[in-house]
PDB file of N, CA, C and O in Angstrom:
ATOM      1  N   UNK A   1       0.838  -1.180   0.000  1.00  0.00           N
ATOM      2  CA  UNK A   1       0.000   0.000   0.000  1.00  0.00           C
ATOM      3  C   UNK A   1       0.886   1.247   0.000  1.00  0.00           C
ATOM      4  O   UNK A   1       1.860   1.402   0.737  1.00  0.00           O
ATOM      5  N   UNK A   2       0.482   2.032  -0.819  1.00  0.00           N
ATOM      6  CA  UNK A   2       1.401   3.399  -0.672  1.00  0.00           C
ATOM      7  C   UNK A   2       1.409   4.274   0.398  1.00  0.00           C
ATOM      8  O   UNK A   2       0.371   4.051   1.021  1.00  0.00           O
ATOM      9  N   UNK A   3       1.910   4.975   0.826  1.00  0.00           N
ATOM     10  CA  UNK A   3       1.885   5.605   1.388  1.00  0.00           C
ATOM     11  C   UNK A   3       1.222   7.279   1.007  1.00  0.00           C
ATOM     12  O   UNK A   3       0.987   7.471  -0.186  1.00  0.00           O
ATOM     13  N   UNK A   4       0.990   8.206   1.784  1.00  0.00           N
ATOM     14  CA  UNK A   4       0.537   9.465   1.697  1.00  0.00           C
ATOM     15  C   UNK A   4       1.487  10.404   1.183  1.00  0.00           C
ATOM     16  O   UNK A   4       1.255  11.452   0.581  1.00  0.00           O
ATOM     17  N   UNK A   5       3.014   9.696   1.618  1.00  0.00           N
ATOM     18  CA  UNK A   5       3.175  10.875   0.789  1.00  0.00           C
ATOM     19  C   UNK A   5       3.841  10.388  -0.476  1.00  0.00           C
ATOM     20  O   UNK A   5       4.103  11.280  -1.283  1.00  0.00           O
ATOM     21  N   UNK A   6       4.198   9.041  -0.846  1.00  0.00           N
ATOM     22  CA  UNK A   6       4.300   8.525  -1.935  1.00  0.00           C
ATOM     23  C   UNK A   6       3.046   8.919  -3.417  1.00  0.00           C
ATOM     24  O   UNK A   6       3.192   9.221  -4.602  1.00  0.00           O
ATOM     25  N   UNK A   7       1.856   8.696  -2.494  1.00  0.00           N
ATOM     26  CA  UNK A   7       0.754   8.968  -4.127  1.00  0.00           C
ATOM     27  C   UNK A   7       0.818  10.911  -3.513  1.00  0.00           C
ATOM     28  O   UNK A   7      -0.310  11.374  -3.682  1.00  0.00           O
ATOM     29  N   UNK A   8       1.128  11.257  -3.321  1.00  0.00           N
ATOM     30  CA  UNK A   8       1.431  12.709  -3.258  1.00  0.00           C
ATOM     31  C   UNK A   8       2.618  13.313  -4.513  1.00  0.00           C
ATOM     32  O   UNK A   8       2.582  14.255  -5.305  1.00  0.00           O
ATOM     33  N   UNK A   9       3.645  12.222  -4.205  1.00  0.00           N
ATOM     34  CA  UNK A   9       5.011  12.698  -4.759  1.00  0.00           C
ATOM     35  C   UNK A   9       4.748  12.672  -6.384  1.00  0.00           C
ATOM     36  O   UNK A   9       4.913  13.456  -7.319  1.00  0.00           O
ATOM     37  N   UNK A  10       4.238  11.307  -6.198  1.00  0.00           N
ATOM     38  CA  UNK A  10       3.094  10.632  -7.684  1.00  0.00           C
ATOM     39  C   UNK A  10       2.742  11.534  -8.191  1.00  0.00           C
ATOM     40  O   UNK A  10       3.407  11.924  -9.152  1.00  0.00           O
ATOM     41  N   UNK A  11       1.558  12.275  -7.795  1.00  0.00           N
ATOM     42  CA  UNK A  11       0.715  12.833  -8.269  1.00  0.00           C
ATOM     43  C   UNK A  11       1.187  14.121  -8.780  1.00  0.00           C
ATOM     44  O   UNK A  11       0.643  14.549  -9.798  1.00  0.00           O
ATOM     45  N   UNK A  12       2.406  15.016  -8.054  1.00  0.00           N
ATOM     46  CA  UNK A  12       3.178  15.974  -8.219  1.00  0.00           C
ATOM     47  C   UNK A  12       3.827  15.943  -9.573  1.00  0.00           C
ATOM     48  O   UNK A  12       4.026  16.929 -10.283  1.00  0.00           O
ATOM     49  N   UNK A  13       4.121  14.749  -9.835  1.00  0.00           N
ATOM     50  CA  UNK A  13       5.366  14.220 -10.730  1.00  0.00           C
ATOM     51  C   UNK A  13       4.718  14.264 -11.944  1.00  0.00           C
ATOM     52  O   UNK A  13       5.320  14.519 -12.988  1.00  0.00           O
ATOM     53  N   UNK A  14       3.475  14.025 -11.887  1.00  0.00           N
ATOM     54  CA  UNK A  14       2.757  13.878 -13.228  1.00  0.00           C
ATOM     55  C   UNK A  14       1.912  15.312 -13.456  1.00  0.00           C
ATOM     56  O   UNK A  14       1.302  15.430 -14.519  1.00  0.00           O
ATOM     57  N   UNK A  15       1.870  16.302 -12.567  1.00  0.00           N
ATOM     58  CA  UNK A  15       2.200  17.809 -13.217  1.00  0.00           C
ATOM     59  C   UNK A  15       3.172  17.960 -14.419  1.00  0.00           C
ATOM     60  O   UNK A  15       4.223  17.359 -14.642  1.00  0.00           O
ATOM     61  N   UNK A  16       2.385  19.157 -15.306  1.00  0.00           N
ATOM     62  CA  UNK A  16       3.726  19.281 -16.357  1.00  0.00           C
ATOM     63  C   UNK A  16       4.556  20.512 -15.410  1.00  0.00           C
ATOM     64  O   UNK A  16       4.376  21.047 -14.316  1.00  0.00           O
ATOM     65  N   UNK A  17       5.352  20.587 -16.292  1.00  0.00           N
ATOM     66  CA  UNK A  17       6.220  21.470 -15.550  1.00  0.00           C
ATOM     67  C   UNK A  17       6.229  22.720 -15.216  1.00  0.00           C
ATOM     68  O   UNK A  17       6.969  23.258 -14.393  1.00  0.00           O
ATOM     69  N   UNK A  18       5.392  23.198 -15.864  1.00  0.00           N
ATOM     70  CA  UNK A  18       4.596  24.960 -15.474  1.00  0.00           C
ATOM     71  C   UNK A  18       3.535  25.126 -14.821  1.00  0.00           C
ATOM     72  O   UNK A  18       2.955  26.212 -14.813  1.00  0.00           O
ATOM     73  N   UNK A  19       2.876  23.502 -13.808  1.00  0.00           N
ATOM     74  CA  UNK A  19       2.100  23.818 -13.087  1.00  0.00           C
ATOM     75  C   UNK A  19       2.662  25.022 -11.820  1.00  0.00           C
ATOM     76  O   UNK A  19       3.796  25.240 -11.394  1.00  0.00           O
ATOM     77  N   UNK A  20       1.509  25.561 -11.521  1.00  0.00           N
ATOM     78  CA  UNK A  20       1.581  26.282 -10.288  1.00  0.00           C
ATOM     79  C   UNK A  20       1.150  25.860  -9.049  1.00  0.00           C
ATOM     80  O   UNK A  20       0.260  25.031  -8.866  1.00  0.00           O
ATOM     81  N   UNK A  21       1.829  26.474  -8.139  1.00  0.00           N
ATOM     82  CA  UNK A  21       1.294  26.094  -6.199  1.00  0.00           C
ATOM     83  C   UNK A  21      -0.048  26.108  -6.314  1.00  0.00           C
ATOM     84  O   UNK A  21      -0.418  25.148  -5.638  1.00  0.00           O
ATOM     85  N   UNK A  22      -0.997  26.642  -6.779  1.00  0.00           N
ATOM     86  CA  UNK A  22      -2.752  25.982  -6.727  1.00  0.00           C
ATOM     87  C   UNK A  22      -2.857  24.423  -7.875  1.00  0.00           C
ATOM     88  O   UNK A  22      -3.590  23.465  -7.632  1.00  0.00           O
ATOM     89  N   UNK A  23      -2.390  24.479  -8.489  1.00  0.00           N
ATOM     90  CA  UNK A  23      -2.426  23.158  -9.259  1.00  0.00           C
ATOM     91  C   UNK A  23      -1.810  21.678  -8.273  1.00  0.00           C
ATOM     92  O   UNK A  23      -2.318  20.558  -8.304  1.00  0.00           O
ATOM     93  N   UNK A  24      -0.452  22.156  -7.349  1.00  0.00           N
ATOM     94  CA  UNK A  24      -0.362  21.135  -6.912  1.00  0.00           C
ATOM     95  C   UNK A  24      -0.980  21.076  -5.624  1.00  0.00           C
ATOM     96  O   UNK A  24      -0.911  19.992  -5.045  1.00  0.00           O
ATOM     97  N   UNK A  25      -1.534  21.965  -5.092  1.00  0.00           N
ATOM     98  CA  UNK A  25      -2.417  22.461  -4.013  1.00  0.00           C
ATOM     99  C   UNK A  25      -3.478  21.132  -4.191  1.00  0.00           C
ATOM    100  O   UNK A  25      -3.494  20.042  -3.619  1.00  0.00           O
ATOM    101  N   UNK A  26      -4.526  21.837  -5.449  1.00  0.00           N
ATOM    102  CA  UNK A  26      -5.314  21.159  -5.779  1.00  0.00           C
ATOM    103  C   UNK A  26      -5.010  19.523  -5.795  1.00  0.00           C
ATOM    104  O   UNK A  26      -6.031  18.842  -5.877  1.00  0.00           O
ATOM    105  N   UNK A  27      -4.154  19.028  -5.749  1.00  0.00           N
ATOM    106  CA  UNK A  27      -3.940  17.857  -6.409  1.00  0.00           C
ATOM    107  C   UNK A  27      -4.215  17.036  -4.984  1.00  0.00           C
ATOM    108  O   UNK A  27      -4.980  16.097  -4.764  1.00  0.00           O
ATOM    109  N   UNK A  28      -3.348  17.709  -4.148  1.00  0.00           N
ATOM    110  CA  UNK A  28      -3.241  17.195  -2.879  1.00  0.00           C
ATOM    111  C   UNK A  28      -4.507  17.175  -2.017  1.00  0.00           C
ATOM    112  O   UNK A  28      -4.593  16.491  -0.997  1.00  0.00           O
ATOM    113  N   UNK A  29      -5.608  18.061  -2.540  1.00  0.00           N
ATOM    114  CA  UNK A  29      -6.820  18.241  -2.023  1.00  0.00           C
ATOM    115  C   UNK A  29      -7.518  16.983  -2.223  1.00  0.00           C
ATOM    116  O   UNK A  29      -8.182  16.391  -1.372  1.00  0.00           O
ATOM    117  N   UNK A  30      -7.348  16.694  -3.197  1.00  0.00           N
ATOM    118  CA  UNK A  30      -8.558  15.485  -3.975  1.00  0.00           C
ATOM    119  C   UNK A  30      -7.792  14.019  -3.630  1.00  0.00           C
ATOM    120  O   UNK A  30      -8.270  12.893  -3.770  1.00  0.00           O
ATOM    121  N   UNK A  31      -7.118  14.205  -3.380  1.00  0.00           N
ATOM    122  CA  UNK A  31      -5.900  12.914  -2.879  1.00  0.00           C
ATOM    123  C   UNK A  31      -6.500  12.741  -1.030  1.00  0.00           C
ATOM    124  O   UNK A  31      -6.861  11.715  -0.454  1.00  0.00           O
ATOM    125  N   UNK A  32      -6.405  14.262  -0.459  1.00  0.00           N
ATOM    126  CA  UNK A  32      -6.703  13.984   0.696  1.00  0.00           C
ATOM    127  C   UNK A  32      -8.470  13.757   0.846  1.00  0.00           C
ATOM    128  O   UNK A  32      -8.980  13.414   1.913  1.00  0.00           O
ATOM    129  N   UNK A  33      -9.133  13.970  -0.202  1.00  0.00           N
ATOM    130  CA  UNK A  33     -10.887  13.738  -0.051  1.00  0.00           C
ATOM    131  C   UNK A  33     -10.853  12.220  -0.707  1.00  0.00           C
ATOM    132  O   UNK A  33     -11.841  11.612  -0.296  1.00  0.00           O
ATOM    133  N   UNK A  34     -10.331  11.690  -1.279  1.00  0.00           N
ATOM    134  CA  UNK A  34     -10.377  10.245  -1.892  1.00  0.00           C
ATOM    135  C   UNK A  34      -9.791   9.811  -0.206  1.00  0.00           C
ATOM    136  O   UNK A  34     -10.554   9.568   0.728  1.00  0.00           O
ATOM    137  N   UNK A  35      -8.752   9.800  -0.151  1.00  0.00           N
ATOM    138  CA  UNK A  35      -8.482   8.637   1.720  1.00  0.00           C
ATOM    139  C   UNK A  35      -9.080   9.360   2.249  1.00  0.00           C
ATOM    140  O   UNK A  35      -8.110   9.497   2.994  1.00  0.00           O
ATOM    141  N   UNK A  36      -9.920  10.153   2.720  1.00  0.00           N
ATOM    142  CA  UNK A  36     -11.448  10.145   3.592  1.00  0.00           C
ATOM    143  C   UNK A  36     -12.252   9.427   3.036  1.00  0.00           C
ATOM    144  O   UNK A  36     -12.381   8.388   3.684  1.00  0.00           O
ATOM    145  N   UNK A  37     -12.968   9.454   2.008  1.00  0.00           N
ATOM    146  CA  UNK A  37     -14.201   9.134   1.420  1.00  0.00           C
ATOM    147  C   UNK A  37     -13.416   7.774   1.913  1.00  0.00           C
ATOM    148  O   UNK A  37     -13.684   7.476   3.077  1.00  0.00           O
ATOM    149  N   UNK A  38     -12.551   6.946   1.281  1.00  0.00           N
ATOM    150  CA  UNK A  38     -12.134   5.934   1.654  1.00  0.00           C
ATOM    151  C   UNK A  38     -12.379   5.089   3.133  1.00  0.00           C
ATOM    152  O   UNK A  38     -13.238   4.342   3.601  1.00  0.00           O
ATOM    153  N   UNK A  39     -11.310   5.580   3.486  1.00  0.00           N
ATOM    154  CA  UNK A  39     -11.577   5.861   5.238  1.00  0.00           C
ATOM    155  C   UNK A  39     -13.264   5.581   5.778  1.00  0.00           C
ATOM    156  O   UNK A  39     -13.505   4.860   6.746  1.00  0.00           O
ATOM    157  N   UNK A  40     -13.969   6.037   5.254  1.00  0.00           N
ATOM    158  CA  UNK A  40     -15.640   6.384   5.783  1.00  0.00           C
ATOM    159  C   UNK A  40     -16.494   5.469   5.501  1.00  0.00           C
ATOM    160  O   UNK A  40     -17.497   5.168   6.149  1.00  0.00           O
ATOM    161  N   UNK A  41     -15.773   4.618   3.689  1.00  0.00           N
ATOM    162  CA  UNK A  41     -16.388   3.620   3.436  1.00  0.00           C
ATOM    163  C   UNK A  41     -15.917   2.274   4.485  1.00  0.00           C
ATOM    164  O   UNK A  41     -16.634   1.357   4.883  1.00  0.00           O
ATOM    165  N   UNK A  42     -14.703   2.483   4.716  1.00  0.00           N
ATOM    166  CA  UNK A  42     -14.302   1.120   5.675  1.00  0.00           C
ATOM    167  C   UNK A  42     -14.877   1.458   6.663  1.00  0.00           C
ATOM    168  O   UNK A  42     -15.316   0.431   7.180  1.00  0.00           O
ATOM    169  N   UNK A  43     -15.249   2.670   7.484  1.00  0.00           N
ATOM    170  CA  UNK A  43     -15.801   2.280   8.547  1.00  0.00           C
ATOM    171  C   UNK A  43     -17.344   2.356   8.718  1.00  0.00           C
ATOM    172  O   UNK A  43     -18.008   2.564   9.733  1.00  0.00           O
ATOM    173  N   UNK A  44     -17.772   2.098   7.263  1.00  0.00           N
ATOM    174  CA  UNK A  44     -19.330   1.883   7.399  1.00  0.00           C
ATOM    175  C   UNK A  44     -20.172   3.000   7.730  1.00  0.00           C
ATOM    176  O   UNK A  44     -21.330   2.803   8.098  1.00  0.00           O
ATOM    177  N   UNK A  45     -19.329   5.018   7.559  1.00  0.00           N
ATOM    178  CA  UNK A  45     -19.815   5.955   7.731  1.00  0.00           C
ATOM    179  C   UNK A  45     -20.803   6.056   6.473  1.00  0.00           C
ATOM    180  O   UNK A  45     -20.771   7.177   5.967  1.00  0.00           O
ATOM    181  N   UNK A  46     -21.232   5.612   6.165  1.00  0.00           N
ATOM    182  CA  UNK A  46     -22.140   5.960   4.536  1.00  0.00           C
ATOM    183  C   UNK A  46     -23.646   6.288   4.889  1.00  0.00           C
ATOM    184  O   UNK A  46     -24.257   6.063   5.934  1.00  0.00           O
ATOM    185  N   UNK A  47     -24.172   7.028   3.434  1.00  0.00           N
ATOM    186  CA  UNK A  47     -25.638   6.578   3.497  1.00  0.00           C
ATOM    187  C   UNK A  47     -26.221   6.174   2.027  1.00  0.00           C
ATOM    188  O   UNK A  47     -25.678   6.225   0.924  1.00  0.00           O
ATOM    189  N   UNK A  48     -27.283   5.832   2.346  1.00  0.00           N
ATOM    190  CA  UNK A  48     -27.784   5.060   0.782  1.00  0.00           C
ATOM    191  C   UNK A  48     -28.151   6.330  -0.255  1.00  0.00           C
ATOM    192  O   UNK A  48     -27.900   7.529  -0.137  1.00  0.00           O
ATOM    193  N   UNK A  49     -28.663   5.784  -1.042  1.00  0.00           N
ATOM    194  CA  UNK A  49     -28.819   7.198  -2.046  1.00  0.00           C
ATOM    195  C   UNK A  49     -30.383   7.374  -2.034  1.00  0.00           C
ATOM    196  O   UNK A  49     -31.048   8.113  -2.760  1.00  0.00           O
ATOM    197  N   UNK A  50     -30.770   6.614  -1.147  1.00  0.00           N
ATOM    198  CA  UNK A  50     -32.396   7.396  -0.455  1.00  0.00           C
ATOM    199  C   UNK A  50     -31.901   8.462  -0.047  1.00  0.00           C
ATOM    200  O   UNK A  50     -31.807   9.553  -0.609  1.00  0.00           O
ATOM    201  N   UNK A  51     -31.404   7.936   1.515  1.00  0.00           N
ATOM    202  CA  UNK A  51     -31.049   8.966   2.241  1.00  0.00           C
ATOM    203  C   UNK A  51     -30.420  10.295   1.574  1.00  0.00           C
ATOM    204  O   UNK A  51     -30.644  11.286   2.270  1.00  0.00           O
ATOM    205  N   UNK A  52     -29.778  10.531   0.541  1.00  0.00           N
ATOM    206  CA  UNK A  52     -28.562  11.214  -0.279  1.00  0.00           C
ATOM    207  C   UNK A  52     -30.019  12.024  -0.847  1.00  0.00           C
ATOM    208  O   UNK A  52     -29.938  13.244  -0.702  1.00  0.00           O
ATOM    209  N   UNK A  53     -31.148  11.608  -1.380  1.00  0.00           N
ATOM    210  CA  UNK A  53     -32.174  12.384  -2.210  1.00  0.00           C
ATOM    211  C   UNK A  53     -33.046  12.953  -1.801  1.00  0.00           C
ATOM    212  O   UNK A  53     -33.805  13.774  -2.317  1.00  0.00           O
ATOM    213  N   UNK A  54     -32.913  12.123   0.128  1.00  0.00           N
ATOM    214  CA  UNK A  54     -33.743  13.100   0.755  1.00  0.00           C
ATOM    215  C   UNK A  54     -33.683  14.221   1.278  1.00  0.00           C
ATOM    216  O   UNK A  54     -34.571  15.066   1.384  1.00  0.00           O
ATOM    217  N   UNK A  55     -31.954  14.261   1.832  1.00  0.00           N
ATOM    218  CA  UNK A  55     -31.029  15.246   1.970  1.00  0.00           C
ATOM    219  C   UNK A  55     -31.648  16.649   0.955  1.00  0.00           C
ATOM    220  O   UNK A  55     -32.513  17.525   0.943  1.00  0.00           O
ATOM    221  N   UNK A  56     -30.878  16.283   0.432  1.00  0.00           N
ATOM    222  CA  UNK A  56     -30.907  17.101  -1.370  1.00  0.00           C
ATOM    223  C   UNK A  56     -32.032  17.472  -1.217  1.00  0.00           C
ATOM    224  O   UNK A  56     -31.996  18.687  -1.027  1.00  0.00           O
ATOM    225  N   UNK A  57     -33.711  16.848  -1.177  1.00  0.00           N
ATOM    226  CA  UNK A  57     -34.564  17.281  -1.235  1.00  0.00           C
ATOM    227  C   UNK A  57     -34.658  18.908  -0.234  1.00  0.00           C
ATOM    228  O   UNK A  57     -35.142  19.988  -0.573  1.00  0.00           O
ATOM    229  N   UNK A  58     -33.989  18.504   1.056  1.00  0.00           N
ATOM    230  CA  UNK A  58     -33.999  19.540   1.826  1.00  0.00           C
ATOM    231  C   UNK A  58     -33.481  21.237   1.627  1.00  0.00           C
ATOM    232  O   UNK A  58     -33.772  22.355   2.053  1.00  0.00           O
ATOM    233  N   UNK A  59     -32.377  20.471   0.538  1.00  0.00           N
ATOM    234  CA  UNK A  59     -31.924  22.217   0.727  1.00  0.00           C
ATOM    235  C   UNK A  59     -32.474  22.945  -0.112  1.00  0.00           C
ATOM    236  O   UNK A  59     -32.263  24.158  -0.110  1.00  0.00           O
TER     237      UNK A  59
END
């Protein structure tokens, strides 16, 4: 399993080379919301996509 800051370094690396500090900003954002979302599914934090439409219905 990789590590955090391995698919980080990854993900950096495959910037072209005129990305900017919000590009790799960004990168690291969606890296750190994928191992949550992750994270939430192993521990059975979820809800169904009832629940998800009833939500939604609310706002």
């Amino acid at each position: 399993m990789e590590t955090l800051k391995e698919k980080s370094i990854e993900a950096i690396s495959k910037l072209p080379n005129n990305a900017n500090i919000d590009d790799i900003m960004y990168r690291l954002y969606v890296i750190d919301k994928i191992r949550k979302g992750e994270k939430a599914v192993k521990e059975g934090k979820t809800i169904s996509t009832e629940e998800l439409r009833k939500e939604i219905e609310s706002w």
